[in-house]
C-alpha positions in Angstrom: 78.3 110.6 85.4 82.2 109.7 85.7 84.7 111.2 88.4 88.0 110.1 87.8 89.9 112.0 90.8 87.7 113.8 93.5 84.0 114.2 93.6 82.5 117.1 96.4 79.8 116.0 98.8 77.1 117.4 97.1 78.1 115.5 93.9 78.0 112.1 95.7 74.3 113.1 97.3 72.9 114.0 94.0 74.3 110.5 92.4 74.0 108.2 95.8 70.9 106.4 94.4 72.1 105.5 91.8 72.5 101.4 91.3 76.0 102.1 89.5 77.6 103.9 92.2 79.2 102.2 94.9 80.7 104.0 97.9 83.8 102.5 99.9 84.6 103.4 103.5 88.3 103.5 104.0 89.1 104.8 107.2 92.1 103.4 109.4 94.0 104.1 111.9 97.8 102.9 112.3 97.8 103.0 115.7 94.9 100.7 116.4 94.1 99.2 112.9 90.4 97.9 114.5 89.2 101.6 114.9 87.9 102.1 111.2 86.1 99.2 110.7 84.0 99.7 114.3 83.6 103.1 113.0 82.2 102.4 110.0 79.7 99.8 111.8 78.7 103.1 113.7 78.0 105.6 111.0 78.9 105.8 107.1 77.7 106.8 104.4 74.3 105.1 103.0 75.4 102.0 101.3 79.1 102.1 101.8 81.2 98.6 102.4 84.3 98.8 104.3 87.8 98.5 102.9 90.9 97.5 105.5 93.7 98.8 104.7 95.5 95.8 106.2 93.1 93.1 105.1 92.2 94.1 101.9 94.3 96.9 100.1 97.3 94.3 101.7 98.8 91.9 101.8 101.3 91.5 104.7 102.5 88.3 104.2 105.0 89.2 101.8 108.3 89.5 103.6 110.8 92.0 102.1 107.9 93.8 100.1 107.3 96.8 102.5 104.9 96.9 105.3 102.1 97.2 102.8 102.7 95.4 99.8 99.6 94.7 97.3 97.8 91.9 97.6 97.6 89.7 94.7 94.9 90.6 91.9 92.4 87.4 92.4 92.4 88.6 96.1 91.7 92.5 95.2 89.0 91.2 92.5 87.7 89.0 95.5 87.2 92.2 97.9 85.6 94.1 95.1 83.2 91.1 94.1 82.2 91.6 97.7 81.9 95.0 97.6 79.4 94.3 95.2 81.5 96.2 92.5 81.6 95.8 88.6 84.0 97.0 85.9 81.0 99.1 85.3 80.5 101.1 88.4 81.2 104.4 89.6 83.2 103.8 92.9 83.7 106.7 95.5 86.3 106.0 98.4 86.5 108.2 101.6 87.7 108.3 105.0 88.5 110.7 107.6 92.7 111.0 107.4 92.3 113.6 104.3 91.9 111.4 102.0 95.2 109.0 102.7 93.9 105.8 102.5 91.1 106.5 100.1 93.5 107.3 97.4 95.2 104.0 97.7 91.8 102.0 96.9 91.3 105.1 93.8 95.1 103.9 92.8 94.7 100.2 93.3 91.3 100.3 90.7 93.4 102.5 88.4 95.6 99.7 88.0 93.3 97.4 87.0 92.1 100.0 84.4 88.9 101.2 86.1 88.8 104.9 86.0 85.5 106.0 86.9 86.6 105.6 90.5 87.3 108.8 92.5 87.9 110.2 96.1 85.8 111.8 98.1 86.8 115.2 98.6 87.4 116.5 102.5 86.2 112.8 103.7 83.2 112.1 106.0 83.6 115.3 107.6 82.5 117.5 104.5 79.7 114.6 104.0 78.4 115.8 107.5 79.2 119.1 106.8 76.9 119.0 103.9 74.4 117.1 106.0 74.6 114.0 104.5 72.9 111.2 106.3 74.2 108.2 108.3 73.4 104.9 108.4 74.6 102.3 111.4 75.5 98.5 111.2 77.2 95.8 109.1 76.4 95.3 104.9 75.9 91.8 103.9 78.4 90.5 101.2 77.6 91.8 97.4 77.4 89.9 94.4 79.8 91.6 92.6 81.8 90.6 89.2 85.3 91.3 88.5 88.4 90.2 86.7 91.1 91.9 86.2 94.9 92.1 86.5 96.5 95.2 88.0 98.9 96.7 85.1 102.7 96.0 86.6 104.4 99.0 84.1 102.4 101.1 86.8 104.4 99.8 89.5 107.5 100.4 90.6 109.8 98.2 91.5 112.8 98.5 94.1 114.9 97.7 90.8 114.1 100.7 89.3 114.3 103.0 91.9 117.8 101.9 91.9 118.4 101.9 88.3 116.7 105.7 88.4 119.3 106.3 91.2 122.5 105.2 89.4 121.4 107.1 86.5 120.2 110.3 88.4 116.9 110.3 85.4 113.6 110.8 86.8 112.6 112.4 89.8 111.2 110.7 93.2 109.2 112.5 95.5 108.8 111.1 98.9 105.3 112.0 100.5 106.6 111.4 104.2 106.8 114.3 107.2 109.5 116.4 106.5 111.1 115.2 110.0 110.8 111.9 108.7 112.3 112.3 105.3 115.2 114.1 106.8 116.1 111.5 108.9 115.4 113.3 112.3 112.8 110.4 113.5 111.3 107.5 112.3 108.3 105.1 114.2 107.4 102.7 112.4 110.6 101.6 109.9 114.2 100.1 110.7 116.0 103.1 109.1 115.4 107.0 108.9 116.1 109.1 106.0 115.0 108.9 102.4 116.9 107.5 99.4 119.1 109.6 97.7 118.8 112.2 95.6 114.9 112.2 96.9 112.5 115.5 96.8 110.2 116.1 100.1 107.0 116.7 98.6 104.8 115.7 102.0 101.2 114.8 101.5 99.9 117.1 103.7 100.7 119.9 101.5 98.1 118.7 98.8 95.5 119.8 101.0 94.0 123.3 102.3 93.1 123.7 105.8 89.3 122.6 105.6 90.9 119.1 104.5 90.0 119.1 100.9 92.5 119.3 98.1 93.7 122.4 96.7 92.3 123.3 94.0 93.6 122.1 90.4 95.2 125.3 89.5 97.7 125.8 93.0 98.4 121.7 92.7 99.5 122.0 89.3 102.0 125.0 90.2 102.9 122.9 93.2 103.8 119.9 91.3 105.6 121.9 88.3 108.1 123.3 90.8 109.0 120.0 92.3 108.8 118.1 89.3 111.7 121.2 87.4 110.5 120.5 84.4 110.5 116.8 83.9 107.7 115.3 82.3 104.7 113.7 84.9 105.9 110.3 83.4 109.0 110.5 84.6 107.8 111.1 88.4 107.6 108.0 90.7 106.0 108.4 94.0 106.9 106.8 97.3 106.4 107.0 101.0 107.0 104.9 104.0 104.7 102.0 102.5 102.9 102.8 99.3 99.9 104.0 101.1 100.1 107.8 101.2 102.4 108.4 98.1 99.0 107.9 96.4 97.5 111.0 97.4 100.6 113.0 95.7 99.9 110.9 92.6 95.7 111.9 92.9 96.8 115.6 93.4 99.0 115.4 90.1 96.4 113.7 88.4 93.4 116.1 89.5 95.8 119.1 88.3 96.1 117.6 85.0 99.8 116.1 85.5 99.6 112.6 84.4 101.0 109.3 84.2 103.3 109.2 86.9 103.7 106.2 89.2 104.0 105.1 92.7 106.8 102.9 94.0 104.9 100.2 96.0 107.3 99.1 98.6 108.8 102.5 98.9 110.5 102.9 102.2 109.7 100.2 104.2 111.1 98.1 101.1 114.2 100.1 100.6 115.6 99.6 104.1 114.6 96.0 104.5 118.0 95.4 103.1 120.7 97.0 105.1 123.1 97.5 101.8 121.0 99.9 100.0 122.1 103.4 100.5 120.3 106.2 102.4 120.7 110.1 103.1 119.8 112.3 105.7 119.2 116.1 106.0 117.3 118.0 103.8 117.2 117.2 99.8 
């Protein structure tokens, strides 16, 4: 038993009693960031803690560092201990945004080296779809054990990007809208456009229209074309926060594209200083 990028509904049934497996709840909305957690008090999946994107996968007290720059790794280890996770466990991670926010928990273990972690494939909707029960109310604080340190040569810094820039190496894809990325609007960030010599590659397009991933064979010819023949490992993610340019890096990694790397600050970082260039318009 070890899923290391998406596991199906059915999959996650057949393993959910299992004392090793440990199911996070990730849903979130931007808009009201509340909502998920009453949700998950209201129905999740049997056994499932709840992960805040704000409170937990964050940690927004670091000025300059994007909106949602990564908490520190005592304070991750801390949520997983609650969690009542171990280096040991299989850990699923869902929510109901297609998979957004789930595959910045999947990244965030992945840098501490745990890789039997993976995403629940089309969310809590194909866990209902597959009639997968509910259960209602709060989960008392686990017991949990974990140290680790989350593995920095994964992370990109702002430095780099700008290094990558001045040397035109690599290639950066940019998860964001396409509206967004080209400049045209922007809610939540001071700036609009996308750095330089960026590629659109928007999350979205990762996904079919029941809200599961493509399959492995139609990401991998996705991801070849964008990527024009550079190596995976010279691809570094980004989007407006960090948050959904993990979902491009799980799509590479379920076509069998890996080692590339998210920028953690992306956006939100870049144009917190006013002299770092930006374009507009298409790539």
């Amino acid at each position: 038993m070890s899923w290391r990028t998406l596991i199906d509904a059915a999959s996650l049934d057949a393993a959910l009693s299992d004392p090793l497996v440990a199911v996070i709840d990730c849903r979130f909305d931007l808009a009201d960031p509340a909502a998920g957690e009453r949700a998950w008090f209201e129905g999740h999946i049997p056994g499932a803690h709840y992960a805040h994107l704000d409170r937990d996968l964050s940690d927004l007290h670091r000025p300059g560092r994007g909106r949602h720059p990564l908490p520190d790794a005592d304070a991750f280890c801390a949520a997983l201990e609650r969690w009542d996770i171990t280096p040991e466990h299989q850990v699923v991670a869902y929510d109901a945004s297609g998979g957004t926010i789930a595959a910045r928990l999947w990244w965030m273990l992945r840098l501490f080296g745990h890789r039997r972690v993976a995403v629940l494939d089309g969310g809590l909707a194909a866990w209902t779809a597959h009639g997968g029960a509910l259960e209602r109310g709060a989960r008392k604080p686990g017991r949990g054990r974990y140290r680790a340190r989350f593995d920095s040569r994964s992370i990109v810094t702002t430095a780099v990007v700008a290094a990558r820039l001045a040397s035109g190496n690599g290639v950066l894809l940019d998860a964001r809208v396409p509206e967004r990325f080209r400049g045209e609007v922007e809610p939540l960030d001071p700036r609009a456009g996308h750095i330089p010599g960026a590629v659109n590659s928007p999350f979205q397009n990762n996904l079919g229209l029941d809200g599961r991933f493509l399959p492995a064979e139609q990401l991998e010819v996705r991801y070849r074309a964008l990527i024009r023949g550079q190596v995976p490992g010279d691809v570094v993610h980004m989007c407006g926060s960090g948050v959904t340019a993990c979902h491009n890096l799980l799509a590479m990694e379920h076509a069998g594209l890996p080692g590339s790397r998210v920028y953690a600050g992306s956006w939100s970082e870049w144009v917190s200083v006013p002299s770092r260039p930006i374009a507009t318009g298409p790539a």
